[in-house]
Structure formats: C-alpha cells, structure tokens
KEKE-3310 file (N, C-alpha, C; in steps of 0.2 Angstrom, whole numbers, plus 5000, padded with zeros to 4 digits):
npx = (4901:4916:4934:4946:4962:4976:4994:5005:5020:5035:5037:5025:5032:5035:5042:5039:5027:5017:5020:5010:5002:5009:5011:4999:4995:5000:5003:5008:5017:5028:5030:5039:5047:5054:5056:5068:5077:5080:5086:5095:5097:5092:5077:5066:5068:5072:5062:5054:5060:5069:5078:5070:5077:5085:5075:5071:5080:5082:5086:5081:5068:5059:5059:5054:5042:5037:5036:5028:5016:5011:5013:5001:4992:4993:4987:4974:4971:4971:4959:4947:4950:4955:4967:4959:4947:4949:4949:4959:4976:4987:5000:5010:5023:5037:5026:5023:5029:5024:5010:5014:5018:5007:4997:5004:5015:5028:5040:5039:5053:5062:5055:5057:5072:5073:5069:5079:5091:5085:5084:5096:5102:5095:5100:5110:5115:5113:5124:5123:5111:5114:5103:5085:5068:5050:5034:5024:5006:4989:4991:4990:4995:4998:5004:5012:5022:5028:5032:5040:5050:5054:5060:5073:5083:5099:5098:5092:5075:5058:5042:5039:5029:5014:5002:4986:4974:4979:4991:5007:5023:5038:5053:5073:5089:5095:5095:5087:5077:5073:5071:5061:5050:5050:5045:5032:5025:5024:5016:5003:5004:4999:5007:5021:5033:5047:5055:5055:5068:5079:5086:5084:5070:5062:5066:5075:5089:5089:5096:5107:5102:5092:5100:5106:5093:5086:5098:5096:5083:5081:5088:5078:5063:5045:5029:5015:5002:4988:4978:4974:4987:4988:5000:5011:5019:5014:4998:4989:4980:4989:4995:5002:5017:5029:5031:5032:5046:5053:5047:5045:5057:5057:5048:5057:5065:5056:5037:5029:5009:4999:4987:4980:4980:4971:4959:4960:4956:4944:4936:4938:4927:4929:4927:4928:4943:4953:4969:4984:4993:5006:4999:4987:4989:4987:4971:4967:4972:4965:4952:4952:4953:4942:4929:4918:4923:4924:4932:4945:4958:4972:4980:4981:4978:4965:4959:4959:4949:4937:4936:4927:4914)
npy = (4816:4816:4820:4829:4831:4842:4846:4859:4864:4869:4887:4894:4899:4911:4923:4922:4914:4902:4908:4913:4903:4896:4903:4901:4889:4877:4865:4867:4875:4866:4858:4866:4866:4853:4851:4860:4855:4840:4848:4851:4865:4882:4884:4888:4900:4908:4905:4913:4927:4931:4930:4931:4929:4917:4910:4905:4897:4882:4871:4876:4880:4868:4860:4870:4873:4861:4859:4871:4866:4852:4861:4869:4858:4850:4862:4863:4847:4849:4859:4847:4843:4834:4820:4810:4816:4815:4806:4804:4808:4822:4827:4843:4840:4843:4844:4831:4823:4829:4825:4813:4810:4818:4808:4797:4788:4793:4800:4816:4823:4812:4816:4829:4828:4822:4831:4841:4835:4831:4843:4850:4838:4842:4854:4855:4843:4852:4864:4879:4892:4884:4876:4876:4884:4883:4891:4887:4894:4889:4881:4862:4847:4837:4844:4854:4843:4840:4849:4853:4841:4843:4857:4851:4844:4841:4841:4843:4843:4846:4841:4846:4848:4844:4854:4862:4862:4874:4876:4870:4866:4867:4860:4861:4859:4877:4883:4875:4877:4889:4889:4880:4888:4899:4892:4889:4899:4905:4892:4895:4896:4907:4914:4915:4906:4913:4904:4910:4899:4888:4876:4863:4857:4840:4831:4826:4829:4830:4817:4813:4818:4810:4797:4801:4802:4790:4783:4789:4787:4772:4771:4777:4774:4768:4768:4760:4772:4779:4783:4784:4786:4799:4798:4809:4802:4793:4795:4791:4782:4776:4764:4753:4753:4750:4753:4768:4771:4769:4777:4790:4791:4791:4801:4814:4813:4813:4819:4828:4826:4832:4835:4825:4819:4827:4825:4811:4808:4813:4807:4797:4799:4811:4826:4841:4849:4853:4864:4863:4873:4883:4898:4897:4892:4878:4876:4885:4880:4865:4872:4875:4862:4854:4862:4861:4858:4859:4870:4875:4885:4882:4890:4899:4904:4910:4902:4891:4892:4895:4883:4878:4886)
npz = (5043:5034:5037:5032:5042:5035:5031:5029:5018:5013:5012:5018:5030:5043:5054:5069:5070:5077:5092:5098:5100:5107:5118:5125:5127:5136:5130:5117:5117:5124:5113:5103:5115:5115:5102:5099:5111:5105:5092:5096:5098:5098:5090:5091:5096:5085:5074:5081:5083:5074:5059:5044:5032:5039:5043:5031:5026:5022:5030:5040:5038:5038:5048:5057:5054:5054:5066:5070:5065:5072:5085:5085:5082:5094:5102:5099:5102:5118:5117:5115:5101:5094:5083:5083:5077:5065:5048:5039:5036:5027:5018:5012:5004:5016:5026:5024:5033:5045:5045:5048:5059:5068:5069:5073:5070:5068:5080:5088:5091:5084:5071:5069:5070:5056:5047:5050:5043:5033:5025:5025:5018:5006:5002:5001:4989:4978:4970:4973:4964:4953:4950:4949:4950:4947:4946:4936:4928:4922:4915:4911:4918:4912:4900:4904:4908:4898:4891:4898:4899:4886:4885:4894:4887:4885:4902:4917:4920:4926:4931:4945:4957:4958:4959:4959:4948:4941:4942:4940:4946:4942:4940:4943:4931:4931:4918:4911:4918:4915:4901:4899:4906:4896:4884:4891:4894:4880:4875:4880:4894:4909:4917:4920:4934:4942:4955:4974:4978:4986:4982:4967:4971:4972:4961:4951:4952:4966:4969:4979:4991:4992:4996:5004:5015:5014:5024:5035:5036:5040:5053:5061:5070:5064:5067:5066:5059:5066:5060:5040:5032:5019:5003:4997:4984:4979:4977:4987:5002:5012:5027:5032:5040:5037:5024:5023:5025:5011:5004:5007:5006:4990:4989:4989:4977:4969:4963:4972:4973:4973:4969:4965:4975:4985:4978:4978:4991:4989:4983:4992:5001:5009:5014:5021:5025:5037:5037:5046:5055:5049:5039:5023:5009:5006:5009:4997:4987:4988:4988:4974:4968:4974:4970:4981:4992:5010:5019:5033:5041:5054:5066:5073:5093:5091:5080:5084:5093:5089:5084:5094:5091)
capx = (4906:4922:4937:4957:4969:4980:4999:5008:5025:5039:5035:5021:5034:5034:5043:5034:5022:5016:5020:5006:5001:5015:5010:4990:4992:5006:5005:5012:5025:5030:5032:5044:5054:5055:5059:5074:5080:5080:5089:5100:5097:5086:5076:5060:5071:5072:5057:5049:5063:5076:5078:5067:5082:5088:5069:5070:5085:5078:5088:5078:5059:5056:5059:5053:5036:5031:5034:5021:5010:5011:5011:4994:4987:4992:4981:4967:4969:4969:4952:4944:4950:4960:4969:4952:4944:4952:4949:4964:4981:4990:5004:5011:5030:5039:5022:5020:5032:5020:5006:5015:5020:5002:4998:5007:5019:5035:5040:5042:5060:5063:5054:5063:5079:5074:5068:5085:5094:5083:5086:5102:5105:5093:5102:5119:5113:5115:5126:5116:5114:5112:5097:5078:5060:5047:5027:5019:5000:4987:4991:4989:5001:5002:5006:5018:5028:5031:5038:5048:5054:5057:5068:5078:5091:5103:5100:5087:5069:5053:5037:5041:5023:5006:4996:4980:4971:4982:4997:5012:5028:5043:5061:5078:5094:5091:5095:5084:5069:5072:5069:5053:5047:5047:5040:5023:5020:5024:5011:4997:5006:4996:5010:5027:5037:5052:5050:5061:5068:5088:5088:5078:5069:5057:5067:5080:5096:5089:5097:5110:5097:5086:5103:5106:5084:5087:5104:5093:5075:5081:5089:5070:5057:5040:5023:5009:4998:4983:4974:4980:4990:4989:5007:5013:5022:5008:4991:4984:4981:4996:4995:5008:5025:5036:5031:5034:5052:5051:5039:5048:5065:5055:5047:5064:5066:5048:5034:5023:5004:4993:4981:4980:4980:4965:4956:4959:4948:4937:4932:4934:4924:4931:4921:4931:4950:4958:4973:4984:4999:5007:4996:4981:4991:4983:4966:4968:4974:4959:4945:4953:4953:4937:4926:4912:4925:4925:4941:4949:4965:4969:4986:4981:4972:4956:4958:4956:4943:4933:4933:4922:4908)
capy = (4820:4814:4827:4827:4835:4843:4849:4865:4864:4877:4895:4893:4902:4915:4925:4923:4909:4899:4911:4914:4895:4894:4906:4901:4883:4875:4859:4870:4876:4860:4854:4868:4864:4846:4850:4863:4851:4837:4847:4855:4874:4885:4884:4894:4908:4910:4906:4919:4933:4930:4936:4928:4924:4913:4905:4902:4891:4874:4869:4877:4881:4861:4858:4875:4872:4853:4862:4875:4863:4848:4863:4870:4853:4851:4866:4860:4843:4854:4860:4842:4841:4830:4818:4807:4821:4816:4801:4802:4816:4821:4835:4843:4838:4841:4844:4824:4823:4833:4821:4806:4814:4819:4802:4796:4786:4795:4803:4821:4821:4810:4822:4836:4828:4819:4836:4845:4832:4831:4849:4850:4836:4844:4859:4851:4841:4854:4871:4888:4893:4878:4873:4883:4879:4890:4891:4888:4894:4890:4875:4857:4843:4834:4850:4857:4838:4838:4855:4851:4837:4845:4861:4846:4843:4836:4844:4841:4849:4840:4841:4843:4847:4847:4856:4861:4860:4877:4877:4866:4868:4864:4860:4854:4863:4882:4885:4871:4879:4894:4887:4877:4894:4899:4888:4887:4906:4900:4889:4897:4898:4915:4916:4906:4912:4910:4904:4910:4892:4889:4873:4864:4852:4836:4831:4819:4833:4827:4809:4812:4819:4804:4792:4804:4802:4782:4781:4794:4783:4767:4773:4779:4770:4770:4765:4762:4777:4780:4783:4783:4796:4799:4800:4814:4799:4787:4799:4788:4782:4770:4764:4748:4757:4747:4758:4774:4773:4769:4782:4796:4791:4792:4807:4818:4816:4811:4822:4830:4824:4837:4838:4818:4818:4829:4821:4802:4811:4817:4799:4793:4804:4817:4834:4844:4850:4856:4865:4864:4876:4890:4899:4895:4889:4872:4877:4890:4873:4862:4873:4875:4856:4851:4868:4863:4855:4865:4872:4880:4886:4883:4891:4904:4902:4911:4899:4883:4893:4896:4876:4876:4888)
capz = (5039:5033:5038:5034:5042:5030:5033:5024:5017:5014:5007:5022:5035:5042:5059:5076:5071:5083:5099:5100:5105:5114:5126:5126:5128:5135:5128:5110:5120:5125:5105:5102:5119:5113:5094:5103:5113:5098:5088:5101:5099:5101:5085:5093:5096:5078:5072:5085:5083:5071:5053:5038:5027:5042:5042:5025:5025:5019:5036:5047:5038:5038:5057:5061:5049:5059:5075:5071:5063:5078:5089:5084:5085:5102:5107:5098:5107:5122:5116:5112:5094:5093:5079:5082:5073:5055:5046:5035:5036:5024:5020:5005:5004:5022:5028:5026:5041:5049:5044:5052:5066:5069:5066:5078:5067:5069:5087:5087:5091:5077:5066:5069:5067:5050:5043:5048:5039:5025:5023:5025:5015:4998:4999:4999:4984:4971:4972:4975:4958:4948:4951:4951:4951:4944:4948:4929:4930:4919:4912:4915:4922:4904:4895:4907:4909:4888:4887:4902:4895:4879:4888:4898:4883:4890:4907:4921:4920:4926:4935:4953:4961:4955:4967:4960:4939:4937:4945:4941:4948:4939:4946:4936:4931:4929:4913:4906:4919:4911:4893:4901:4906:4890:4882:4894:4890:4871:4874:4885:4899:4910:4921:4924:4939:4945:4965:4976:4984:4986:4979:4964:4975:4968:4952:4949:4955:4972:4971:4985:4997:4993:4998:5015:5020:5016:5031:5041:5038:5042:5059:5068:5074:5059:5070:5063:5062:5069:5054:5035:5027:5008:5002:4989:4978:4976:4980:4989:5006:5017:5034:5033:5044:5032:5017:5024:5021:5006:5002:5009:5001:4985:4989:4988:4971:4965:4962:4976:4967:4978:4966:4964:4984:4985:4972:4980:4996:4988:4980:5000:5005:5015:5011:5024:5026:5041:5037:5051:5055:5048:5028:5021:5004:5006:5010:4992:4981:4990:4984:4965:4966:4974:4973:4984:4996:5016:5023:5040:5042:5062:5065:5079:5096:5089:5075:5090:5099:5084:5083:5099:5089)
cpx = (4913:4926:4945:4959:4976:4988:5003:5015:5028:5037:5030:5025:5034:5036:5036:5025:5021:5018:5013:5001:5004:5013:5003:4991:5000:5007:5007:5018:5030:5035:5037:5050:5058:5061:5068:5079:5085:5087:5095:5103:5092:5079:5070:5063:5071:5067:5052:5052:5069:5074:5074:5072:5085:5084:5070:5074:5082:5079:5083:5072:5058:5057:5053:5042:5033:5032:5028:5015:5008:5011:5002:4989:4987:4988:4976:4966:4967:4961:4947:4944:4955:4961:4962:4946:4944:4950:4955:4969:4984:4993:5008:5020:5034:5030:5020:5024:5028:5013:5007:5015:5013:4998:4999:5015:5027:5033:5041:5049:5062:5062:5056:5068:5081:5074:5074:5089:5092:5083:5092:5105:5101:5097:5110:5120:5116:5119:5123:5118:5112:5108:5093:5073:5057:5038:5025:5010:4997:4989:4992:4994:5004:5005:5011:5024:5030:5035:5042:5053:5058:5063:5072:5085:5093:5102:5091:5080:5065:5049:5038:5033:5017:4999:4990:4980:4976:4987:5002:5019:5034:5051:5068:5087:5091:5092:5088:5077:5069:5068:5062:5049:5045:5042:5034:5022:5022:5017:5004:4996:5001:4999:5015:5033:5043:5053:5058:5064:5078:5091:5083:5074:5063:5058:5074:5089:5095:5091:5102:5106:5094:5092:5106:5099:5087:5093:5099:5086:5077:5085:5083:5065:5050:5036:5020:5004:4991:4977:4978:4983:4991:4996:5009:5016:5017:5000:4986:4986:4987:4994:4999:5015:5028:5035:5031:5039:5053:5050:5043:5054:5061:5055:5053:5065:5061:5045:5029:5015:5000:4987:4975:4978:4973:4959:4954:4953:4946:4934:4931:4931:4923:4928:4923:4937:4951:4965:4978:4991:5001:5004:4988:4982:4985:4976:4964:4968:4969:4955:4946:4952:4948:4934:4920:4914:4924:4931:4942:4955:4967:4978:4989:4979:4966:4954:4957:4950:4937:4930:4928:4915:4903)
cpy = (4817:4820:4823:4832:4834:4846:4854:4863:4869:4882:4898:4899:4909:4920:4927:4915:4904:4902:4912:4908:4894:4897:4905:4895:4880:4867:4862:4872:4870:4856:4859:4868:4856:4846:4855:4857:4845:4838:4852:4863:4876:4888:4890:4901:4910:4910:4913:4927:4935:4934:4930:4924:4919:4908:4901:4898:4885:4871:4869:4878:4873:4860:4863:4875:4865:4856:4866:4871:4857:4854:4866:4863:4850:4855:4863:4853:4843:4855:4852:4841:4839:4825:4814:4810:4820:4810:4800:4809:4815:4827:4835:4844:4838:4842:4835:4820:4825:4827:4815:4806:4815:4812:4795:4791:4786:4800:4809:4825:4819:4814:4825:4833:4827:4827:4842:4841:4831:4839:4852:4845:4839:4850:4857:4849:4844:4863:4876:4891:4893:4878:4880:4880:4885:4887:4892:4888:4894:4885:4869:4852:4841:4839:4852:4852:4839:4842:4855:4849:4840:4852:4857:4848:4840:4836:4841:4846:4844:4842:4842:4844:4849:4848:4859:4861:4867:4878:4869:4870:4864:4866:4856:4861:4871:4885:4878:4873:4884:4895:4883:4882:4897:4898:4888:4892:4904:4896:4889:4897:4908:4916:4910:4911:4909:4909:4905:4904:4893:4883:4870:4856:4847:4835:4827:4822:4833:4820:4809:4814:4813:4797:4794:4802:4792:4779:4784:4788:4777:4767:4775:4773:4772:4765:4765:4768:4777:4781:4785:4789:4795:4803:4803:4809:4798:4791:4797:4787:4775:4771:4757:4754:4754:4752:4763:4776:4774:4775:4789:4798:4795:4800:4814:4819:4815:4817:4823:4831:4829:4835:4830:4817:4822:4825:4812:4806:4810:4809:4794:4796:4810:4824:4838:4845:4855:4858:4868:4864:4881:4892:4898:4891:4883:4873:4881:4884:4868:4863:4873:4868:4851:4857:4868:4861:4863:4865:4877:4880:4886:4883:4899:4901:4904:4905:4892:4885:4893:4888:4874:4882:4886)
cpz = (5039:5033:5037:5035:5037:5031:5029:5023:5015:5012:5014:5029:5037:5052:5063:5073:5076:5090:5100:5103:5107:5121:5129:5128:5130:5132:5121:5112:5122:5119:5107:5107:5116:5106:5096:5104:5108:5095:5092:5100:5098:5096:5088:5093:5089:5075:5075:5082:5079:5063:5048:5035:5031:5042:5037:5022:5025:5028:5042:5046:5039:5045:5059:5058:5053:5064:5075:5070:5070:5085:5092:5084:5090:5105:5103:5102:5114:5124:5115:5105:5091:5085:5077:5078:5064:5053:5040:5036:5029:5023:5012:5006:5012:5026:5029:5031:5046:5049:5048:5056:5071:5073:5071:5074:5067:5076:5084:5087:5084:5072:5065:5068:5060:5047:5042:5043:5032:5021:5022:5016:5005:4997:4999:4992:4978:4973:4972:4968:4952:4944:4951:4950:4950:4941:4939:4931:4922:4913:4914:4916:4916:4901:4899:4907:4902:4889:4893:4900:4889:4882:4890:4893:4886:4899:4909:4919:4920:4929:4943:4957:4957:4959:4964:4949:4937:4939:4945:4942:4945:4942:4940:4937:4930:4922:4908:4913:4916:4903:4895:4900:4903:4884:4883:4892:4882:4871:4878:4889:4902:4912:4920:4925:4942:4954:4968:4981:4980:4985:4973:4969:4972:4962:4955:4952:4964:4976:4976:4988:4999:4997:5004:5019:5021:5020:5034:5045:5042:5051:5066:5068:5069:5062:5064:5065:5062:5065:5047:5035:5021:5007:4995:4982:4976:4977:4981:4996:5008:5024:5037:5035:5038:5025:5017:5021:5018:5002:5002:5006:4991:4983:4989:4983:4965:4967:4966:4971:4973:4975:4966:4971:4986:4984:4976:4987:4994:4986:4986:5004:5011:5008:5016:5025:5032:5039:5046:5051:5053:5040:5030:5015:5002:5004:5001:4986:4981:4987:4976:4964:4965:4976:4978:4992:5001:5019:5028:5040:5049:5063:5072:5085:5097:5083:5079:5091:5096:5082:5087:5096:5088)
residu = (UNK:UNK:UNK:UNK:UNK:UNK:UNK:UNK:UNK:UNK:UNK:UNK:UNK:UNK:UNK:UNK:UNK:UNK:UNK:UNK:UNK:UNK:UNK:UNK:UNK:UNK:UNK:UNK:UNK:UNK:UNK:UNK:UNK:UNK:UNK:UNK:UNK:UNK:UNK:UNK:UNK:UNK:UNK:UNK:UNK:UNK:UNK:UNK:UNK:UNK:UNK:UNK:UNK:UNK:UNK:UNK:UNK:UNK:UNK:UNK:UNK:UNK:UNK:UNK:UNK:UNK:UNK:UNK:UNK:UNK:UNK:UNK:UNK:UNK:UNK:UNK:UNK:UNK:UNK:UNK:UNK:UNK:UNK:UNK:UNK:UNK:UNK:UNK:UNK:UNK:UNK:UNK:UNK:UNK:UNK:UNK:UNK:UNK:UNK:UNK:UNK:UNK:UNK:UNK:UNK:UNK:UNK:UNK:UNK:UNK:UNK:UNK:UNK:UNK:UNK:UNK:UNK:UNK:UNK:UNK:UNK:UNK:UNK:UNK:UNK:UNK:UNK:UNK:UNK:UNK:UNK:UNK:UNK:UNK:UNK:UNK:UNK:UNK:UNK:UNK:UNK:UNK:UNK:UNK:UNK:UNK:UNK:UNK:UNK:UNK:UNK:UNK:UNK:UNK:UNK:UNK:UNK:UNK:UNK:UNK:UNK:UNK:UNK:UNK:UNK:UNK:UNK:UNK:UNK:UNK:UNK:UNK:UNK:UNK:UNK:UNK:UNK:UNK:UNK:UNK:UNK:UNK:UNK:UNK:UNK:UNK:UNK:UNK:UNK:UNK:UNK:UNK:UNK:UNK:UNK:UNK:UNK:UNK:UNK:UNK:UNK:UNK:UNK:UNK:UNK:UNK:UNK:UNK:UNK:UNK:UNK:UNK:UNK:UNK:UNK:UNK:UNK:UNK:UNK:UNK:UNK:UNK:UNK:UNK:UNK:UNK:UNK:UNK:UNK:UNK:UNK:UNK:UNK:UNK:UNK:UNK:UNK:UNK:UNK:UNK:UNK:UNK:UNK:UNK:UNK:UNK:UNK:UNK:UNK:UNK:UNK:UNK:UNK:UNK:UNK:UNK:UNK:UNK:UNK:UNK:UNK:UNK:UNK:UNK:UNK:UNK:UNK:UNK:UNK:UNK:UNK:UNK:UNK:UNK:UNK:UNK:UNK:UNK:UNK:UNK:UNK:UNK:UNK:UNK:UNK:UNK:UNK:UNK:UNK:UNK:UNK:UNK:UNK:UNK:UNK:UNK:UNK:UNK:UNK:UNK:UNK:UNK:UNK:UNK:UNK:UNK:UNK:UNK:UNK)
# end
C-alpha cells in the first residue's frame, strides 16, 4: 500500500492543540520548545491558552499550525510511525513547510522562522480591508477562473486555491471578489462565501511577500528530502533541494492545486492519506477528489495509539 502524508494549512487552528501531545510524548513537547526558542517567545503559550483572534494572526497560525503538525509526527515516530511510513508528503499552502520539514528538508527552527516571516510579510503586503478571498461551491476550476477574470476589470481577482471538484477559492482586490461572487451564483454557483482571512492570499497582490520569502529562502539550508513532496505550484512530485526555493517563492502568489495534487497520487499510487496535525479539512477534500481513497486524521494521542490497532 502506498501512503502520503498530508499537512493542513490555515483555518485548521484552533486554541490548545497539540497539548495534549506535549504532555503524552515528550518528543512533541520538544518541537514546541524548539519552534519557542526559534522564534523567541513563547508561542505555545498562546496556542495552548491565549485568545483565537491572537491564533488567527496569519503571523502566528502558520508557525503555530507546523508545530502542531511536526509535533504530532514526533509522537507517532515515538510509536514506530515514522516518516519511513509515507512514500510521498505533501501539504496544502503553509502546510507545505510542514511537508519539508517532515521530510527532513528544512530544519525545524528554519521552519518556524520562514513561516513568521512569510506571515508577516503576506499580511503587510496588502492593507486590512483591500483585499478578500471567498470559498466558491459547486462549481469547477475552469468556470470559476473566467468569471474571475471577467470581475478583475482593472483590479486583481483569480483563482487562488483549487481544493477539491467543488470548492474554489478565489482571492484579488475585494471589490472585484465581490463582483466574482456574484457572478458564480449568477452562474450556478450553490454557495460563494466570503472567508474570514486578513489578507487576500495566492494571487498576484502577494508580490511583495513573494520578494520578502525569496531574501528569507535563499538565507537557510534546503536538504534533500527524504522522500518526495508534491508542490502546490506544479502538482507534482520534487525532490532536487535546488527547486524548493523557487517553488515556494512561487507558491506565495501562485495557486494552491490541491485537487491536482491529489489527483497526481492517486495516478502514483498512493490509495491512503495521513492527515497530520491540527482538522480533518484535508482528509474532507481527499475523499471528494479520490472517493474510494482511505483517510486518518492523527492530531491527538488516541489518534497515534489507534495507529498501533
């Protein structure tokens, strides 16, 4: 059986995650002392006991989102399930930090600090406001880019994530996703939502993010990873270190292909998904994509223990 480990990206959060692998396994507790240290405060304390709207800072769910994930994999390798376990990783937007991370690719440390900074720097990008992004259901990738396109005008509106055959997500200025949104109920849209995010992220009004990740990228250390990872630009498999960069610069104001990234599995033969860290998201967008595909969410210490059943 072919099996990938898959990694959750923002929305996914959620106060007190991961304490409960912290205090079951110390090698989870470990990750969160590291990613702390790293980023020189006390980031646990906040994901454990602070306030949502603090999590949900782009700043802080992206660090605090690969700690839960890289911590939960540490208890499982604890258990003997380790990375050896996967034949390919991959992760949906900062989740594909988490992916390399895993991976072995990028250090942990490193991680954590790429993801404050890429956080920081998406949300500096465009002023609180501007920008928005809004979940279109029930309709398909092609159909959703045209009449993107077509609300644009002069202004930003695109595709930013195609996560399963009914869910696209569109990102750009907000007055031009507003008229997008329209338009898809106009045209057979069964829902199109406005999401709550704080800036528009995965569209073209992220070019200075993308010219902050590429000073930040080219300053860490990118191994080769341990096995591949399918990357959200291209929705396919990479395992050359030199192309990460690249990739991930990309990835900032290019399009999260989830659905495409599934899809490339399924045709290498992976017929299992591990979701691993904070949700079930992933595991939800997997089945609509490949419905006979099998899925675990592993985010607790009964969700390890259940791995030894």
């Amino acid at each position: 059986m072919s099996r990938a480990f898959v990694f959750p990206g923002q929305g996914a959060q959620t106060i007190g995650m991961g304490r409960a692998l912290a205090t079951a396994y110390p090698a989870a507790k470990a990750v969160f002392d590291e990613v702390d240290e790293a980023l020189g405060e006390p980031l646990s304390a906040l994901i454990w006991d602070g306030a949502i709207a603090d999590l949900t800072l782009t700043q802080n769910a992206q660090p605090a989102l690969m700690a839960t994930s890289i911590a939960a994999l540490r208890a499982m390798e604890a258990e003997g399930f380790g990375i050896d376990h996967a034949s390919f990783v991959a992760g949906h937007s900062l989740g594909e930090y988490s992916a390399l991370c895993a991976a072995g690719a990028l250090t942990l440390s490193d991680t954590a600090r790429l993801l404050r900074i890429r956080g920081q720097a998406m949300q500096e990008a465009v002023p609180v406001g501007v920008g928005a992004m809004a979940a279109i259901l029930g309709l398909d990738l092609d159909t959703v880019a045209e009449l993107a396109a077509e609300a644009a005008e002069d202004e930003v509106c695109q595709a930013a994530n195609d996560n399963d055959p009914a869910q696209v997500v569109i990102s750009g200025h907000k007055t031009a996703v507003e008229r997008a949104m329209a338009l898809c109920k106009a045209h057979g849209a069964k829902r199109a939502l406005a999401l709550p995010v704080s800036a528009p992220f995965h569209c073209a009004l992220m070019a200075p993010a993308a010219a902050v990740m590429a000073e930040a990228l080219a300053a860490v250390v990118i191994s080769k990873p341990v096995c591949p990872v399918v990357v959200n630009v291209r929705a396919e498999a990479v395992e050359e270190p030199d192309r990460f960069r690249d990739l991930l610069v990309a990835q900032v104001t290019g399009a999260v292909r989830w659905r495409e990234s599934v899809l490339w599995l399924e045709r290498a033969g992976v017929t299992e998904y591990w979701e691993i860290g904070a949700g079930k998201a992933l595991s939800g967008m997997i089945k609509r994509i490949v419905s006979d595909s099998a899925t675990r969410a592993i985010g607790t210490p009964e969700d390890v223990a259940a791995l030894k059943g």
